[in-house]
Residue, then its C-alpha position, 0 to 999 in steps of 0.5 A: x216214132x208213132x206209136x199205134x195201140x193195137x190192143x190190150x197188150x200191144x203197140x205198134x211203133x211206126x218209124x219215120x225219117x223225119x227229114x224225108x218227112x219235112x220234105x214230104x210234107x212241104x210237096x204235099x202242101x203244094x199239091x193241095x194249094x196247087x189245086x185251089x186247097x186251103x192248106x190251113x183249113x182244119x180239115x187238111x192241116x195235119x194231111x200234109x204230115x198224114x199223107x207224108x208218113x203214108x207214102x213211106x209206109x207204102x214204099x217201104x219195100x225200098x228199105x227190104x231184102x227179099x233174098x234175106x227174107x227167105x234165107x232166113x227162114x230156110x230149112x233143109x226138108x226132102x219134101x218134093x211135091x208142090x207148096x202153094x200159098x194162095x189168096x195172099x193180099x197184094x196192096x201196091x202203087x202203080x208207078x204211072x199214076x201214083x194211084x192204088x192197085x189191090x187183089x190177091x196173089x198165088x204162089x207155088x214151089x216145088x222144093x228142091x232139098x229145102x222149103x221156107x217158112x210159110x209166113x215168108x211167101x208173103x213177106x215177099x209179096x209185100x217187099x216188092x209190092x210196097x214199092x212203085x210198081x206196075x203189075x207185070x214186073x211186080x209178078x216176075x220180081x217175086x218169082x225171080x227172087x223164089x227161083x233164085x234163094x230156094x234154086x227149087x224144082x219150079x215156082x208158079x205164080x198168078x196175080x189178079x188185081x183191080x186198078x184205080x187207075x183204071x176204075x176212078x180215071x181212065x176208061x173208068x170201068x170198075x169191074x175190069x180185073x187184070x191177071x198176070x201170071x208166070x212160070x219157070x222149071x217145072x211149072x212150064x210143064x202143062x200137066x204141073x201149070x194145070x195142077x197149080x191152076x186148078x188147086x188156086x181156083x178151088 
C-alpha cells in the first residue's frame, strides 16, 4: 500500500501486488543493464520498483468491469434527446510499442428508458484505456459496452489521440493527429452523426 498526500485532508492509498512487483522490478532491471545501464547508480536504483508500480497503475483496467460500472449508476429517466460528454482525457499504451498514446474522447447516447450517472462515461473510458491498446479497438470497446449496459436508442463516439510511437520513433512527425470514430443505432443516421459532430466541434 503507497499512501500519496494529496492535500490538507486527503491521502491516496495506491495498492500494489507485491509478487507481480518482484517480478516487475527484476524485468525492469534487465532492461536497463540490457541497455549498457548501472542499475545501481543513484539515479536508477529505485526506477526498477518506480516503473514496476507504474505499469500496474497503467493497466489496471485489466482488474474493472465496465458493464458494472454503468449498472450501477443507472436510473430510470423518460429523457430521449441526446447526452454527450465531450473532451474526456484518454491517457493509454499502444499495445505495439509499449509507448504512450494521449488526447480526448466524445461520447453521446440517446436514452432509451434510462440514463447513467454522468461521471461513468469516463469511468469507462479509463477501464478500457488503462490497458494495452490500439486506437481503433479502444473506440469500439467503449461503444460496445454503452450499446449493450444502457440498450439506449444510439451512441456515437470519436476519439482523437496523438501517438509517441509515432512522434519520438518512427516517421517521428509530432504534429500527426489520429481520429477514430464509431457509430450505431440512431447515430447511423446522417441528420443524428451531424448533430453529434457539430456540438463536439464547438
Amino acid at each position: 500500500m503507497e499512501e500519496i498526500k494529496i492535500g490538507e485532508n486527503y491521502t491516496r492509498k495506491d495498492s500494489y501486488n507485491e509478487e507481480t512487483t518482484q517480478e516487475l522490478m527484476q524485468m525492469y532491471a534487465s532492461i536497463i543493464t540490457g541497455i549498457n545501464e548501472d542499475v545501481e547508480r543513484e539515479g536508477l536504483v529505485k526506477t526498477p520498483e518506480r516503473a514496476a508500480k507504474a505499469m500496474q497503475f497503467l493497466t489496471h483496467g485489466y482488474a474493472m468491469d465496465a458493464e458494472a460500472i454503468l449498472r450501477g449508476a443507472m436510473f430510470e429517466e423518460p429523457y430521449s434527446e441526446m447526452i454527450i460528454v465531450k473532451d474526456i482525457e484518454v491517457y493509454s499504451l499502444c499495445e505495439h510499442h509499449l509507448l504512450p498514446f494521449f488526447g480526448k474522447a466524445h461520447i453521446a447516447y440517446i436514452p432509451n428508458g434510462h440514463i447513467v450517472g454522468l461521471s461513468k462515461l469516463p469511468r469507462i473510458v479509463d477501464v478500457y484505456a488503462r490497458r494495452l491498446q490500439v486506437q481503433e479497438r479502444l473506440t469500439h470497446q467503449i461503444l460496445n459496452c454503452i450499446d449493450k449496459t444502457l440498450q439506449p436508442l444510439g451512441v456515437a463516439i470519436v476519439i482523437e489521440a496523438q501517438h509517441l510511437c509515432m512522434m519520438m520513433r518512427g516517421v517521428e512527425k509530432q504534429n500527426s493527429l489520429t481520429t477514430t470514430s464509431a457509430f450505431v443505432g440512431e447515430f447511423e443516421k446522417t441528420q443524428t452523426r451531424n448533430e453529434f459532430i457539430s456540438l463536439i466541434g464547438k
